[in-house]
Every structure is written in structure tokens, then in C-alpha cells.
Backbone as CSV, one residue per row, in Angstrom:
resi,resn,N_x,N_y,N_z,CA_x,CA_y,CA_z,C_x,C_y,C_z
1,UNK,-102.988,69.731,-48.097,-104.222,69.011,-47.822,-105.342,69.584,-48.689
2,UNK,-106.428,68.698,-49.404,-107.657,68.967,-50.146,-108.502,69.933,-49.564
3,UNK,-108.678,70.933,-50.217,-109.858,71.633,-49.247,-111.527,70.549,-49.196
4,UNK,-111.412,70.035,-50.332,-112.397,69.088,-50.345,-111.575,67.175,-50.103
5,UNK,-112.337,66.671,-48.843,-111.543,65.902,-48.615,-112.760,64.609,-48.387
6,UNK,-111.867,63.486,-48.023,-113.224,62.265,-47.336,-114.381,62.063,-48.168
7,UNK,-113.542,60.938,-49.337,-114.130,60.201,-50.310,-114.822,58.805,-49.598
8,UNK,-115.784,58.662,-49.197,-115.929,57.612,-48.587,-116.976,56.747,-49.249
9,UNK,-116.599,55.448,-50.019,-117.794,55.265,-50.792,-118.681,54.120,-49.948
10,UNK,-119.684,53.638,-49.714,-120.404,52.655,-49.033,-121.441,52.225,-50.626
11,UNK,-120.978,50.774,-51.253,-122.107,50.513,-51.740,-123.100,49.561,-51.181
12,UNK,-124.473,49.774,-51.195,-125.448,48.915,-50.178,-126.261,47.887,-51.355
13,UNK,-126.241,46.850,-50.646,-126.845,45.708,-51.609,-128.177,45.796,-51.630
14,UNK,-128.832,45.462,-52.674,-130.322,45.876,-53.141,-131.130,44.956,-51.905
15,UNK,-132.116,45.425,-51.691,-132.790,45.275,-50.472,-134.342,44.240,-51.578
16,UNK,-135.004,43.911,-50.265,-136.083,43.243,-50.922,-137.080,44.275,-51.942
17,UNK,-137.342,45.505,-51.533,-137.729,46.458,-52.358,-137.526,46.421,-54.123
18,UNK,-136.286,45.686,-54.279,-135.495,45.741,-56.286,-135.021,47.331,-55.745
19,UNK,-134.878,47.878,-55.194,-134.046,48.982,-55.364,-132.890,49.276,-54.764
20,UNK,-131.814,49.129,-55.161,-130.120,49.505,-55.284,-129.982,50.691,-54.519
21,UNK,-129.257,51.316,-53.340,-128.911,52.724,-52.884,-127.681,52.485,-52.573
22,UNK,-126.652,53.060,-53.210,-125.542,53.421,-53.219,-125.206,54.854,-52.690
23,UNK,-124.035,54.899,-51.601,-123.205,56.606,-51.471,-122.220,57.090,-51.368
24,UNK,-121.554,57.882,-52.166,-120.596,58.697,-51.449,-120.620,59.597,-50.615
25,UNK,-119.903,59.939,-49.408,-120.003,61.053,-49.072,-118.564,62.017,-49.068
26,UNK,-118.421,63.153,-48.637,-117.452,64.193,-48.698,-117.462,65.109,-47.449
27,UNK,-116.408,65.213,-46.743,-116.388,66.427,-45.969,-116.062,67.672,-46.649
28,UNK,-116.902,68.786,-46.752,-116.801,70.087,-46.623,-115.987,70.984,-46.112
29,UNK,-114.560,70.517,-46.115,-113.757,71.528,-45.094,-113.679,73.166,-45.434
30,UNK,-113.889,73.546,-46.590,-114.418,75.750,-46.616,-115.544,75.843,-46.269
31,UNK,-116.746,74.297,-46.772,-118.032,75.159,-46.051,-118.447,74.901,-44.152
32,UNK,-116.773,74.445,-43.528,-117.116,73.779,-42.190,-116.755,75.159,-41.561
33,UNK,-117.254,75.134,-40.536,-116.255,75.934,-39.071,-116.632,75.298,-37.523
34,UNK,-115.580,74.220,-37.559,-115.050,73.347,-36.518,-115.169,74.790,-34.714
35,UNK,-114.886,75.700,-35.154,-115.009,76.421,-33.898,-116.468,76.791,-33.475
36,UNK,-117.170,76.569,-33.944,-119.016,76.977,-34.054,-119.804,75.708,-34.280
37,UNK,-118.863,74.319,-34.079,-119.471,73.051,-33.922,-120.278,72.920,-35.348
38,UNK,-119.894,73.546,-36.538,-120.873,73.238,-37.622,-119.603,72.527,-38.985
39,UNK,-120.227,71.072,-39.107,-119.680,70.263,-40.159,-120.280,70.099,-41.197
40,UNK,-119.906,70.504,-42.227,-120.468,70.064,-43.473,-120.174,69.186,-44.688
41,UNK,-120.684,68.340,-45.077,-120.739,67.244,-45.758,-121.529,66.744,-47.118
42,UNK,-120.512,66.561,-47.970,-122.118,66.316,-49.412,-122.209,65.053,-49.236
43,UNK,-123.154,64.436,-49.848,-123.143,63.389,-50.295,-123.611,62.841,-51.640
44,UNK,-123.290,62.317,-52.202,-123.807,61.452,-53.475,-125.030,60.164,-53.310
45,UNK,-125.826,60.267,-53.855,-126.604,58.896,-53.565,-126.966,58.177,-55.183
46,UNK,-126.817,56.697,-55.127,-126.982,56.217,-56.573,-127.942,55.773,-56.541
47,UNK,-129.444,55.379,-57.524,-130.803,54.649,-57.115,-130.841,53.898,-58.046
48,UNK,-130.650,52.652,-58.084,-130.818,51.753,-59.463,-131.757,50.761,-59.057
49,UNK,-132.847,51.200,-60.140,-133.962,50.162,-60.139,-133.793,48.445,-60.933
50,UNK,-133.863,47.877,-59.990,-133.647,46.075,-60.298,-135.108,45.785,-60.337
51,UNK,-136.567,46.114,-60.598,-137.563,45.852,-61.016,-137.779,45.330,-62.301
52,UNK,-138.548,44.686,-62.395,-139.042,44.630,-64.278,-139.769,45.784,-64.630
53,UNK,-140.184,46.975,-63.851,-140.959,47.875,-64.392,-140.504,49.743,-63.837
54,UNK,-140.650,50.904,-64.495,-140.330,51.728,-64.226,-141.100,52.196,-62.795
55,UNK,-140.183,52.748,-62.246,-140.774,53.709,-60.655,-140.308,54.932,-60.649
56,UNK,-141.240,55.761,-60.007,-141.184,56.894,-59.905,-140.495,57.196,-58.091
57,UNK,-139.897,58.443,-57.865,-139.358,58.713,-56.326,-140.551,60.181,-56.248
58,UNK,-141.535,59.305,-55.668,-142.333,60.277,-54.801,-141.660,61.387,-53.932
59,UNK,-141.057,60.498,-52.610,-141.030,61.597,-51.827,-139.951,61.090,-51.077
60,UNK,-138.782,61.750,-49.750,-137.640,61.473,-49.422,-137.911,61.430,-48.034
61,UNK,-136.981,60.820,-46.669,-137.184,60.724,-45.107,-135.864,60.249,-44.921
62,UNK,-134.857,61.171,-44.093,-133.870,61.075,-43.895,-133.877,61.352,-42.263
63,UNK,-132.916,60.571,-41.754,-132.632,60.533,-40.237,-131.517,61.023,-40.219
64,UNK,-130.809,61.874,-39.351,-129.473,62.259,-39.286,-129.799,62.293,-37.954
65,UNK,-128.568,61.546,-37.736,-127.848,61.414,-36.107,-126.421,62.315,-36.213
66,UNK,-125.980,63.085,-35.379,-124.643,63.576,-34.698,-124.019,63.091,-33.779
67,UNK,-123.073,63.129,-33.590,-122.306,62.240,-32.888,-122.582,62.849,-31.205
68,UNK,-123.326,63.725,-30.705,-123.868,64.389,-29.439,-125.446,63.798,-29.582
69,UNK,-125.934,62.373,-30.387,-126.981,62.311,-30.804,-127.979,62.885,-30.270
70,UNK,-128.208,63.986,-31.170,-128.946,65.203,-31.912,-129.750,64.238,-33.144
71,UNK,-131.003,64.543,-33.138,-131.475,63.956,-33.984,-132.840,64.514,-35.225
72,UNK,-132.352,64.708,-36.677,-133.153,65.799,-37.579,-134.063,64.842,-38.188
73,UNK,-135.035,64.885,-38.446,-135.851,63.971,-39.543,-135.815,65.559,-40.677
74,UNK,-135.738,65.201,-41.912,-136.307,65.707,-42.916,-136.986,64.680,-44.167
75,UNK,-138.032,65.274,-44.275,-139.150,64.975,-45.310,-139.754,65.597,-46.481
76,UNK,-139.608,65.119,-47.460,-139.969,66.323,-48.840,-140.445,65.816,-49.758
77,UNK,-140.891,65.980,-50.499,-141.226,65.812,-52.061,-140.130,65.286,-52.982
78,UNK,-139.979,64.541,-53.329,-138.956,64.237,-54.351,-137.291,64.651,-53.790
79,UNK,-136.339,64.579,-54.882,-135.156,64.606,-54.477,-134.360,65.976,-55.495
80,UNK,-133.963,67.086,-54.738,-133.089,68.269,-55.595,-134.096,68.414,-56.815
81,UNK,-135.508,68.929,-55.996,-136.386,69.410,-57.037,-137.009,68.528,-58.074
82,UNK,-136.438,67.397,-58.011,-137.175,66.426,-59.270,-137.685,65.109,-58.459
83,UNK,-138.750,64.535,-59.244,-139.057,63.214,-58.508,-139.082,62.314,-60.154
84,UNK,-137.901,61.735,-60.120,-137.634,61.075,-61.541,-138.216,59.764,-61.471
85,UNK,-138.701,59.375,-62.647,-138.851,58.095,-63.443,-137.495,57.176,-63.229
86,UNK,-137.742,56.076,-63.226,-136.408,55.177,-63.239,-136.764,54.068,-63.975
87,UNK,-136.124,53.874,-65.183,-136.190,52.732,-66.103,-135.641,51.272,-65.200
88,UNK,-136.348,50.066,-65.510,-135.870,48.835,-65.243,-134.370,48.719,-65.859
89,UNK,-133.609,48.398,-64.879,-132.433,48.073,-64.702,-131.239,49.744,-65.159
90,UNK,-131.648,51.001,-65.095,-131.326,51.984,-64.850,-131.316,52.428,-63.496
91,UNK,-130.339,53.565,-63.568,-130.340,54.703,-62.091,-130.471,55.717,-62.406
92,UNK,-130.470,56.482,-61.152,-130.788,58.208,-61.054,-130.071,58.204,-60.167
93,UNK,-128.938,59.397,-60.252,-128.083,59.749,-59.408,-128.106,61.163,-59.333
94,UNK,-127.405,61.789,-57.486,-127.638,63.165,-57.401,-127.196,63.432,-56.229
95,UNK,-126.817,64.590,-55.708,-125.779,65.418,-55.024,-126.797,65.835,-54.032
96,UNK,-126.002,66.027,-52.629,-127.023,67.156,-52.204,-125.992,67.189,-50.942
97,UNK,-126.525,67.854,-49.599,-125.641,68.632,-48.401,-126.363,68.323,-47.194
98,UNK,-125.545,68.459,-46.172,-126.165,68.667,-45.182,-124.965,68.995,-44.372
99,UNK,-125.436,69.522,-43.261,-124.750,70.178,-41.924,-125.046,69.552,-40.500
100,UNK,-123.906,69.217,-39.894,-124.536,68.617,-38.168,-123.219,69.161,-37.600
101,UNK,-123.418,69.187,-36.354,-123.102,69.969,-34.858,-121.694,69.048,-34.680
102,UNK,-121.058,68.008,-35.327,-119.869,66.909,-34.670,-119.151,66.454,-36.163
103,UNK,-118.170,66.183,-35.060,-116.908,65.678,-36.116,-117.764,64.494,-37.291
104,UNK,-118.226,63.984,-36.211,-119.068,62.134,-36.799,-120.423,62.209,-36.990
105,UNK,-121.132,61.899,-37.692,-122.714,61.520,-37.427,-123.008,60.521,-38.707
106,UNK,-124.411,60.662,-38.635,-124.664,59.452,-40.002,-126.451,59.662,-40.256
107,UNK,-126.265,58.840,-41.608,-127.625,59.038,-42.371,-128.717,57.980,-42.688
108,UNK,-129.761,57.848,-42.470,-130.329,57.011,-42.924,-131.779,57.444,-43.380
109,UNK,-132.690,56.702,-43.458,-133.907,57.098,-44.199,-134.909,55.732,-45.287
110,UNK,-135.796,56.628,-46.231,-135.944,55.792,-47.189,-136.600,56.576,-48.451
111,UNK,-137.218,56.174,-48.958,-137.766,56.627,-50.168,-139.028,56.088,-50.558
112,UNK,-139.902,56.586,-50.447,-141.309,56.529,-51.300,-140.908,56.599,-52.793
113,UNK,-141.801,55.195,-53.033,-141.450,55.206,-54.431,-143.107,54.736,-54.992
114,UNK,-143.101,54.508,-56.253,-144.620,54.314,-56.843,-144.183,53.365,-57.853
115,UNK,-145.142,52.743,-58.659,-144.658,52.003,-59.990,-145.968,52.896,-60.762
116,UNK,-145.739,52.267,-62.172,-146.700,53.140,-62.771,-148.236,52.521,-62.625
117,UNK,-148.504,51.608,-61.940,-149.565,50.952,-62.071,-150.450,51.452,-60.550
118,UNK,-149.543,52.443,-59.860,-149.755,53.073,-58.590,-149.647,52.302,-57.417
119,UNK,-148.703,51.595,-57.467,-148.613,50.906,-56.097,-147.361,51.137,-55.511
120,UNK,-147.303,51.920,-54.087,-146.432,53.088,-53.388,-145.667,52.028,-52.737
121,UNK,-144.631,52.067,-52.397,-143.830,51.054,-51.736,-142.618,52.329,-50.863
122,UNK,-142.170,51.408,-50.239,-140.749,52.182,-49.764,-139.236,51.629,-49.921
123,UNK,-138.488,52.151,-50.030,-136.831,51.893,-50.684,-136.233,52.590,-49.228
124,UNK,-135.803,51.489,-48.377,-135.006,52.165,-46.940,-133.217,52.463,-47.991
125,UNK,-133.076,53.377,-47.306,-131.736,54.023,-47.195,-130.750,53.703,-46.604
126,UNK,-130.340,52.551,-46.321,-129.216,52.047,-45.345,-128.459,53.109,-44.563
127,UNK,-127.798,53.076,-43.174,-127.125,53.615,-42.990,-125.781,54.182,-43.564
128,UNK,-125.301,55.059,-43.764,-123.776,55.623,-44.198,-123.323,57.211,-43.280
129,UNK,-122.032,56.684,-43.206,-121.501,57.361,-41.790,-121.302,58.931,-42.536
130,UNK,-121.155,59.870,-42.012,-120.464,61.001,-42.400,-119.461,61.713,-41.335
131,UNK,-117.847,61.644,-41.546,-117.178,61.792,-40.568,-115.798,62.679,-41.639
132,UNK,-115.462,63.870,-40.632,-114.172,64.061,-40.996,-112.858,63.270,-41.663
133,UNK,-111.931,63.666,-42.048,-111.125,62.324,-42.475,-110.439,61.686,-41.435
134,UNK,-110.055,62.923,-40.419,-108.883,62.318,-39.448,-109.935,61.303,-38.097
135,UNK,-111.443,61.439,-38.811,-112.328,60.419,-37.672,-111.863,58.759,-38.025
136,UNK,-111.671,58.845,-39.181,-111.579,57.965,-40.228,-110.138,56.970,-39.793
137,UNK,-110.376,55.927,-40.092,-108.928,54.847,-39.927,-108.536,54.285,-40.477
């Protein structure tokens, strides 16, 4: 068995926003320990701008639910240290982690975004599950 396992891809159809969010996610099985209720999980997220004009990713708001719904908001500045430019009809793609208390939980959120002419909008994050493999069917 993979120590890295649970390829799960969800692509989400562009929302009224013009912005595309695509994910993979991954279970963490070396960075988990199932006996101390702590699961860990990466995920991938894809951002492809369908605008006629470049946007910037201000700032990030993620919901994580656990399957004991437990519930984290996190909020930040940009995404893995950068808040990138996104060319019309380009993406920005990027990695990142998180940890929850259950086999199952899931993600959602959105994204502050800007155009260059300064008008701030938001890009929701669709839901995508994050679950062990054997949660999986």
C-alpha cells in the first residue's frame, strides 16, 4: 500500500465570478496518527481566470468541517506566501495541508480577488471532501 494515498480529483465549474477552482486532494498516511484522532491531508487547488482582464488573489477563507463537525475558519493574506497576478484565460496553481480530528471532513471557502482597475470581488471555493481511502467507494 502507498504511503501517500487518495488521489481524489473534484473539478468545479466556473462560477458567475469568471473564476475556475479546481482540486485534488491526498491523504497523508506518515504525516497521520489515526490513534491521536489526527488526519492529514494535502491538497492541490487550480485557479483559472475566465475574465477578459488580469486579477490579483488578495486574500484566502477556508471552512473546514470534520466529520465530529468541528468547525476551523482560517483567513490570510494571499495563498503559500504569494498573492499572484492571473493572466486572462491562465491559472495559478499550488499545494498546501491541513489536519482534522476524523477519518472524513471537507473544505470550502472563497477567495478575495481584485482586478487591476481595483474592484474586489469574491471567487467561492466549492466544496471538496477530504477522506481516507478506505472512506472512499
Amino acid at each position: 500500500m502507498s504511503n501517500e494515498s487518495n488521489n481524489l480529483t473534484q473539478n468545479v465549474a466556473e462560477n458567475n465570478s469568471g473564476i475556475e477552482i479546481s482540486t485534488r486532494t491526498k491523504y497523508l498516511e506518515m504525516q497521520s496518527d489515526p490513534a491521536t484522532n489526527s488526519y492529514a491531508f494535502s491538497y492541490t487547488i487550480t485557479i483559472r481566470n475566465h475574465r477578459a482582464e488580469p486579477v490579483r488573489l488578495l486574500n484566502r477563507h477556508w471552512i473546514i468541517t470534520d466529520q465530529n463537525n468541528k468547525v476551523e475558519e482560517v483567513s490570510g493574506k494571499g495563498v503559500v506566501g504569494q498573492q499572484p497576478v492571473i493572466q486572462p484565460e491562465e491559472s495559478f496553481e499550488y499545494s498546501s495541508g491541513t489536519i482534522i480530528a476524523s477519518e472524513i471532513g471537507d473544505m470550502h471557502g472563497s477567495y478575495t480577488m481584485e482586478t487591476m482597475a481595483g474592484e474586489q470581488f469574491e471567487a467561492p471555493i466549492p466544496l471538496f471532501v477530504l477522506a481516507i481511502p478506505s472512506m472512499i467507494h
